[in-house]
KOLTIVEX-193737 format. One record per residue (C-alpha): x, y, z; residue number from 1. Coordinates in steps of 0.5 Angstrom, whole numbers, plus 500, padded with zeros to 3 digits. Each point is the difference from the previous one (the first is absolute). Layout:
N
<<X,Y,Z>,NUM>;
...
END
This chain:
391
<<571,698,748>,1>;
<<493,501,499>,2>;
<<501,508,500>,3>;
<<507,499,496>,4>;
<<495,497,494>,5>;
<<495,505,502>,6>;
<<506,507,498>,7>;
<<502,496,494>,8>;
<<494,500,496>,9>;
<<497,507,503>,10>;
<<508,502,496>,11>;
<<498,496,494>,12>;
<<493,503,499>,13>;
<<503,507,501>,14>;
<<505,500,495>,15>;
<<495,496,495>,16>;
<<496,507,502>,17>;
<<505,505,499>,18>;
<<504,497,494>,19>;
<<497,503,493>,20>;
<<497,494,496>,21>;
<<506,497,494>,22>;
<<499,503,493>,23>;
<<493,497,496>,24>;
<<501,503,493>,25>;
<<506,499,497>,26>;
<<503,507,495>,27>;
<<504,496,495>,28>;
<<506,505,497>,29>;
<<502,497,492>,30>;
<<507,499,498>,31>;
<<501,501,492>,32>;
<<507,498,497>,33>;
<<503,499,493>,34>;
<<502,493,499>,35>;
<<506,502,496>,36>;
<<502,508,503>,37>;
<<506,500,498>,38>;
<<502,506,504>,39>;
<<501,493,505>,40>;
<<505,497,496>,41>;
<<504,495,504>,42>;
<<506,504,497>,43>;
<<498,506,501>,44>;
<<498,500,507>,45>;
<<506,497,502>,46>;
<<505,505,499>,47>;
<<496,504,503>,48>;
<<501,507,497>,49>;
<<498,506,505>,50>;
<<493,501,499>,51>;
<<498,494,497>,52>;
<<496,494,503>,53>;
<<502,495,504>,54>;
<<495,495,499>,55>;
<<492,500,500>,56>;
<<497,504,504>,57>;
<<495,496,502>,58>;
<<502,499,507>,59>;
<<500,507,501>,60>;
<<492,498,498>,61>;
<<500,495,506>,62>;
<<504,504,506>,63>;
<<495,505,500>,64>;
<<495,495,500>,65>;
<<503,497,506>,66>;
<<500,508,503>,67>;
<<493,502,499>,68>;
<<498,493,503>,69>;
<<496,504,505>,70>;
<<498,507,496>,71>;
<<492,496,499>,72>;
<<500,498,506>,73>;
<<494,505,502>,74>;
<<496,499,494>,75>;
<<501,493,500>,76>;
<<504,499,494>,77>;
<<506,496,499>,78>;
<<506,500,493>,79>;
<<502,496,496>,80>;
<<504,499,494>,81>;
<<497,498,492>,82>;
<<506,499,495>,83>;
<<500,499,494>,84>;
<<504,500,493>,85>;
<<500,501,493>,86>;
<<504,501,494>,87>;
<<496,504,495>,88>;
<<496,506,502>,89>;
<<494,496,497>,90>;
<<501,494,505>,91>;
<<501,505,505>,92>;
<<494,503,499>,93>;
<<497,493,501>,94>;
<<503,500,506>,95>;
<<498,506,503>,96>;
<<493,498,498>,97>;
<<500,494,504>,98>;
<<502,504,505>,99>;
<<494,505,499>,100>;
<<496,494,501>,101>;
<<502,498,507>,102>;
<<498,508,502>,103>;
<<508,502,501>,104>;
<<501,508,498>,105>;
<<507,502,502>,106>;
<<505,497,496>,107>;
<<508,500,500>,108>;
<<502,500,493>,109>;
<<508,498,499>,110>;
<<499,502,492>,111>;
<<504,503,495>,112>;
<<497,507,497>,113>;
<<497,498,494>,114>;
<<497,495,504>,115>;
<<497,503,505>,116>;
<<497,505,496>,117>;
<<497,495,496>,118>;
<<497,496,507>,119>;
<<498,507,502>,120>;
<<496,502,493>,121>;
<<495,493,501>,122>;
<<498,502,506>,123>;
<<499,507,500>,124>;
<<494,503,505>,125>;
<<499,493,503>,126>;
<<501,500,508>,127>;
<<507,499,499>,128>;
<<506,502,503>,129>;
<<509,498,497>,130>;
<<505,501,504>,131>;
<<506,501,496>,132>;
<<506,499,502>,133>;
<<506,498,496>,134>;
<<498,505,494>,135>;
<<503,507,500>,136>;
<<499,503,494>,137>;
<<498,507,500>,138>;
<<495,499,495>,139>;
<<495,495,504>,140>;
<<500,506,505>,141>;
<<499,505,494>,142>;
<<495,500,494>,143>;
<<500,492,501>,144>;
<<497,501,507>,145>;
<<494,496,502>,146>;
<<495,501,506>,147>;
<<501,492,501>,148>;
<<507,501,500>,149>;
<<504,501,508>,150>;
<<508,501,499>,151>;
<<503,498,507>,152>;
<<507,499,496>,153>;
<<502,508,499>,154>;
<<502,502,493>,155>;
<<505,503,496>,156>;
<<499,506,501>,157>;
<<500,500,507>,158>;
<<507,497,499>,159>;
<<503,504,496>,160>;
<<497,506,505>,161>;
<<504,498,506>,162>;
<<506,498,496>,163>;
<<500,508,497>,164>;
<<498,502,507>,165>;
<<506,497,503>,166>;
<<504,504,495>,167>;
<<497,507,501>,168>;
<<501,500,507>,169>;
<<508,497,499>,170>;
<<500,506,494>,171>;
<<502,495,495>,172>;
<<497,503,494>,173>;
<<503,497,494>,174>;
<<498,493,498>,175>;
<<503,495,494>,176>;
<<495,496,498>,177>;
<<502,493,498>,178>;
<<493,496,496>,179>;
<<500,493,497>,180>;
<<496,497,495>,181>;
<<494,498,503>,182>;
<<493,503,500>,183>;
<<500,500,507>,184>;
<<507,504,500>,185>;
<<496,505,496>,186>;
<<496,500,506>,187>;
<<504,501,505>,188>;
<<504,506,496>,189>;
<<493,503,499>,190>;
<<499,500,508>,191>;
<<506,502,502>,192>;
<<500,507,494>,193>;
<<493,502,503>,194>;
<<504,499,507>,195>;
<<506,504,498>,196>;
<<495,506,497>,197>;
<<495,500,506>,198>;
<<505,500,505>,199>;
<<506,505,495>,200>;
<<505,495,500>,201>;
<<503,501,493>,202>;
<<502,493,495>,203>;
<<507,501,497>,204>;
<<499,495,495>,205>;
<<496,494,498>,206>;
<<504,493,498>,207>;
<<499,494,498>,208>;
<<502,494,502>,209>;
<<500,492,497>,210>;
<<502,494,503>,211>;
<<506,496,498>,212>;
<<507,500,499>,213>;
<<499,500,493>,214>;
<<508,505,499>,215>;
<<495,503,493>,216>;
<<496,504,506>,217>;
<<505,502,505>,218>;
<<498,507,500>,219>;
<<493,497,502>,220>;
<<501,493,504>,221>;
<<507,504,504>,222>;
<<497,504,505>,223>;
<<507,504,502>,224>;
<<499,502,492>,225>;
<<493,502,502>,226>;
<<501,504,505>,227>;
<<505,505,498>,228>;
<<498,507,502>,229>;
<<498,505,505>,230>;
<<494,499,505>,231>;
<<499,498,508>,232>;
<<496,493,498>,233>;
<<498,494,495>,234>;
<<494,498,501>,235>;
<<498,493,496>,236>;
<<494,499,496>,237>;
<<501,492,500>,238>;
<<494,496,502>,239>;
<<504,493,499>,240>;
<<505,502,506>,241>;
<<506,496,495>,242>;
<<503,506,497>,243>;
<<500,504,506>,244>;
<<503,495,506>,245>;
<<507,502,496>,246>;
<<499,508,500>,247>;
<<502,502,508>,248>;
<<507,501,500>,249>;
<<501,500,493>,250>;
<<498,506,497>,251>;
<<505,504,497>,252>;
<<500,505,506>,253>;
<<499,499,507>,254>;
<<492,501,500>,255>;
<<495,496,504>,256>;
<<495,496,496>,257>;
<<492,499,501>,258>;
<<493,498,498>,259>;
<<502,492,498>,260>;
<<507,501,504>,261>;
<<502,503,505>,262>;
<<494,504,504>,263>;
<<493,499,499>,264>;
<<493,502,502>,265>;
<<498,494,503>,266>;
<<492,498,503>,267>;
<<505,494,505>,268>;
<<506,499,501>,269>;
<<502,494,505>,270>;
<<504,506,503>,271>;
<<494,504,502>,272>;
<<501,499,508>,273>;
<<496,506,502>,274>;
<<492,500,501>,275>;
<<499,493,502>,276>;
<<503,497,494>,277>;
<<505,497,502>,278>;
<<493,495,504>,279>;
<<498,499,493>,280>;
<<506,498,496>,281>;
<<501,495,506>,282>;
<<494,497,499>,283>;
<<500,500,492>,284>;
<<506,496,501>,285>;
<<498,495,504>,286>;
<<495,499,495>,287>;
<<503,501,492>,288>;
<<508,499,503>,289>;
<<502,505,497>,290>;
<<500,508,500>,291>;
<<494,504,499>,292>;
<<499,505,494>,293>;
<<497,505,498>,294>;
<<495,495,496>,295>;
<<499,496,506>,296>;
<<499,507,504>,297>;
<<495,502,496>,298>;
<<496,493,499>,299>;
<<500,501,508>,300>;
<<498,506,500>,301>;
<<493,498,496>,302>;
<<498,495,504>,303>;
<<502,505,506>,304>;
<<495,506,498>,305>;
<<494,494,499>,306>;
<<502,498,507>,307>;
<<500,507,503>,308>;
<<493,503,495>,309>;
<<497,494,504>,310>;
<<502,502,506>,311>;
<<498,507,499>,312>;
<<493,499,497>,313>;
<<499,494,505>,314>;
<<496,497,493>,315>;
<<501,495,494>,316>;
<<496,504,496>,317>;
<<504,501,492>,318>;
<<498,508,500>,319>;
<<502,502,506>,320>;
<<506,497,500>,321>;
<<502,503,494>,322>;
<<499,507,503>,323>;
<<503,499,505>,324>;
<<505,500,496>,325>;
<<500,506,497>,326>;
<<498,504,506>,327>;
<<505,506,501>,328>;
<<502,500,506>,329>;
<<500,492,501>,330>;
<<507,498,501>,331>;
<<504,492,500>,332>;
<<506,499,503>,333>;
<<506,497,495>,334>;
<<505,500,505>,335>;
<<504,505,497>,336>;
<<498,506,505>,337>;
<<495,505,496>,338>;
<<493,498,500>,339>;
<<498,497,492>,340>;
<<494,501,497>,341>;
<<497,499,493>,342>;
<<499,507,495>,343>;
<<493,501,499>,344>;
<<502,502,492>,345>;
<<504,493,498>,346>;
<<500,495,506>,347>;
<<507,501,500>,348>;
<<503,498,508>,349>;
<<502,507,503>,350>;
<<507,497,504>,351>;
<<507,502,502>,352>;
<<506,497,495>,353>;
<<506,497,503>,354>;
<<506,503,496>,355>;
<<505,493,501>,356>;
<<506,497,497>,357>;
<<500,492,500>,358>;
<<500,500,507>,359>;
<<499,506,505>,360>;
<<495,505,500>,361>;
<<503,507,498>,362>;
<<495,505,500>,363>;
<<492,500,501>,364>;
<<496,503,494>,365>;
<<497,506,500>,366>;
<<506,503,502>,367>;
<<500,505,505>,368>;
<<498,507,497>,369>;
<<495,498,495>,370>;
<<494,502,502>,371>;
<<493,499,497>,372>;
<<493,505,502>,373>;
<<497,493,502>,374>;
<<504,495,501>,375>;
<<508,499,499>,376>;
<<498,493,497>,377>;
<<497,503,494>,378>;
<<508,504,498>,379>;
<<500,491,498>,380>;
<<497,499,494>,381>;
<<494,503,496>,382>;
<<497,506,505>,383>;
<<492,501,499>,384>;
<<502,506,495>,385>;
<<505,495,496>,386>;
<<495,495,499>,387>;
<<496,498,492>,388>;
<<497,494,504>,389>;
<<493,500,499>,390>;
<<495,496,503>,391>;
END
């Protein structure tokens, strides 16, 4: 009995010697949303137009949290989460202040453009980093850009880029484009003619839409009137999603659709069954109860490249972690197969795309055949030689 007792601690001591001491400091990631986004309508999310969000990706946030739950381990480093909320960018700021104060510098924002921007200007130069990761506007990746502004969500560009790949290589080379009222439906136009033109693709015509069955607008509001003519394809500019749920098999001719409908260029899709994604959705529902996103994807993705610069620079230290960041040749795992990484020139996520109807996963992006002299995730997006971003 003696000898039994004896083996029994002589295993305790050993295993409290080869066993690394828990974390003792604490690198907490900050979590900013707007009160009242309305890119989360209720409404709105629930008829879950192609493309759009499901939910709040703050779960996205907290999945990856649970994953890097060892990433520090060697540094004596554990992760935690710090949300908070606002309504005006005044009150935001406040809140990232109060962050500031409480030594966090790596901070997910789930906010607007315009809001973000605002965020991003008051705490130019400070030891800061903003993850984007809902906003795609090209703009914030362009004369908007800001050095404390990390863009995990790709933006239009990118996906406007991998919709026009996919139609090159099918030799689809005659777009209609159908754009509504909204400025953000300029915006998707904008990037699709700059696709259209880098790639050769040719845009037939460009029309406008409205919502409505107003019988005054039927040329407008009828999409079998909208869409007489010769081309391969209609492409819909309709950041709502409303008028373009209607526009797949009732266009005048037998054409496919794509862009709000149809096919899109996707960060994430629940489709995605490839590259370890299909472990990811799986713990993203068990913890949201619902699909992932792209915004979901893209929140998981920010506290993911925390996670891994942490484990790579064994540090907590704010300026080593940023260049880690920004080191070529340092790669992050997105589970979508190609290595990601972040462009020096505007700190956009370098990613594939998931070109993918509502619910399967037709091509990834870039398409096979576009090459870059670099890296063929710069054929997505702005490339170094594209850029204005200036720092």
């Amino acid at each position: 009995m003696i000898k039994r007792h004896a083996y029994r601690l002589l295993c305790l001591l050993a295993w409290s010697i080869t066993t690394p001491v828990w974390a003792e400091k604490t690198l907490n990631i900050g979590y900013l949303e707007q009160t009242d986004d309305a890119r989360y309508d209720a409404k709105r999310m629930a008829a879950q137009f192609l493309g759009q969000p499901l939910g709040r990706p703050y779960a996205g946030a907290e999945v990856a949290l649970k994953e890097i739950k060892f990433h520090g381990q060697g540094a004596g480093i554990q992760f935690a989460l710090e949300k908070a909320e606002a309504t005006t960018p005044a009150e935001l700021i406040k809140q990232v202040e109060t962050l500031q104060g409480k030594g966090v510098h790596f901070i997910l924002s789930d906010l607007p453009a315009a809001t973000l921007s605002a965020v991003a200007t008051a705490f130019k130069g400070k030891d800061m980093v903003l993850f984007n990761v809902s906003a795609t506007e090209d703009s914030l990746r362009q004369e908007q850009c800001q050095a404390n502004v990390f863009h995990t969500i790709p933006n239009l560009a990118m996906q406007a880029d991998g919709l026009v790949q996919y139609l090159v290589a099918h030799k689809w080379k005659e777009v209609l484009v159908l754009e509504g009222e909204l400025p953000n439906d300029a915006l998707l136009t904008a990037a699709f003619e700059r696709s259209a033109k880098r790639y050769g693709v040719e845009i037939t015509e460009k029309r406008p839409f409205v919502l409505g069955t107003d019988p005054r607008e039927r040329d407008k509001n009828n999409i079998a009137l909208l869409t007489g003519g010769d081309y391969d394809l209609v492409y819909l500019a309709d950041s709502n999603g409303e008028f373009a749920r209607n526009a797949a098999y009732q266009t005048l001719s037998p054409r496919p659709v794509m862009g709000a409908e149809g096919l899109n260029a996707l960060a994430w899709t629940w489709a995605w069954d490839r590259d370890g994604a299909a472990q990811v959705q799986k713990r993203f529902e068990k913890q949201a109860n619902r699909h992932m996103g792209a915004v979901d994807w893209a929140a998981w993705m920010a506290v993911k490249s925390v996670g891994s610069a942490v484990q790579q620079t064994n540090s907590d230290e704010f300026a080593k972690l940023r260049d880690f960041l920004t080191t070529p040749g340092n790669a992050l795992d997105g589970a979508k197969g190609s290595a990601s990484s972040f462009r020096p020139w505007d700190h956009q996520l370098r990613q594939p795309l998931l070109l993918s109807t509502h619910n399967w996963v037709i091509e990834r992006a870039p398409v096979t055949g576009f090459l870059h002299e670099k890296n063929n995730l710069d054929t997505l997006g702005f490339d170094e030689r594209d850029s204005t971003c200036k720092f």
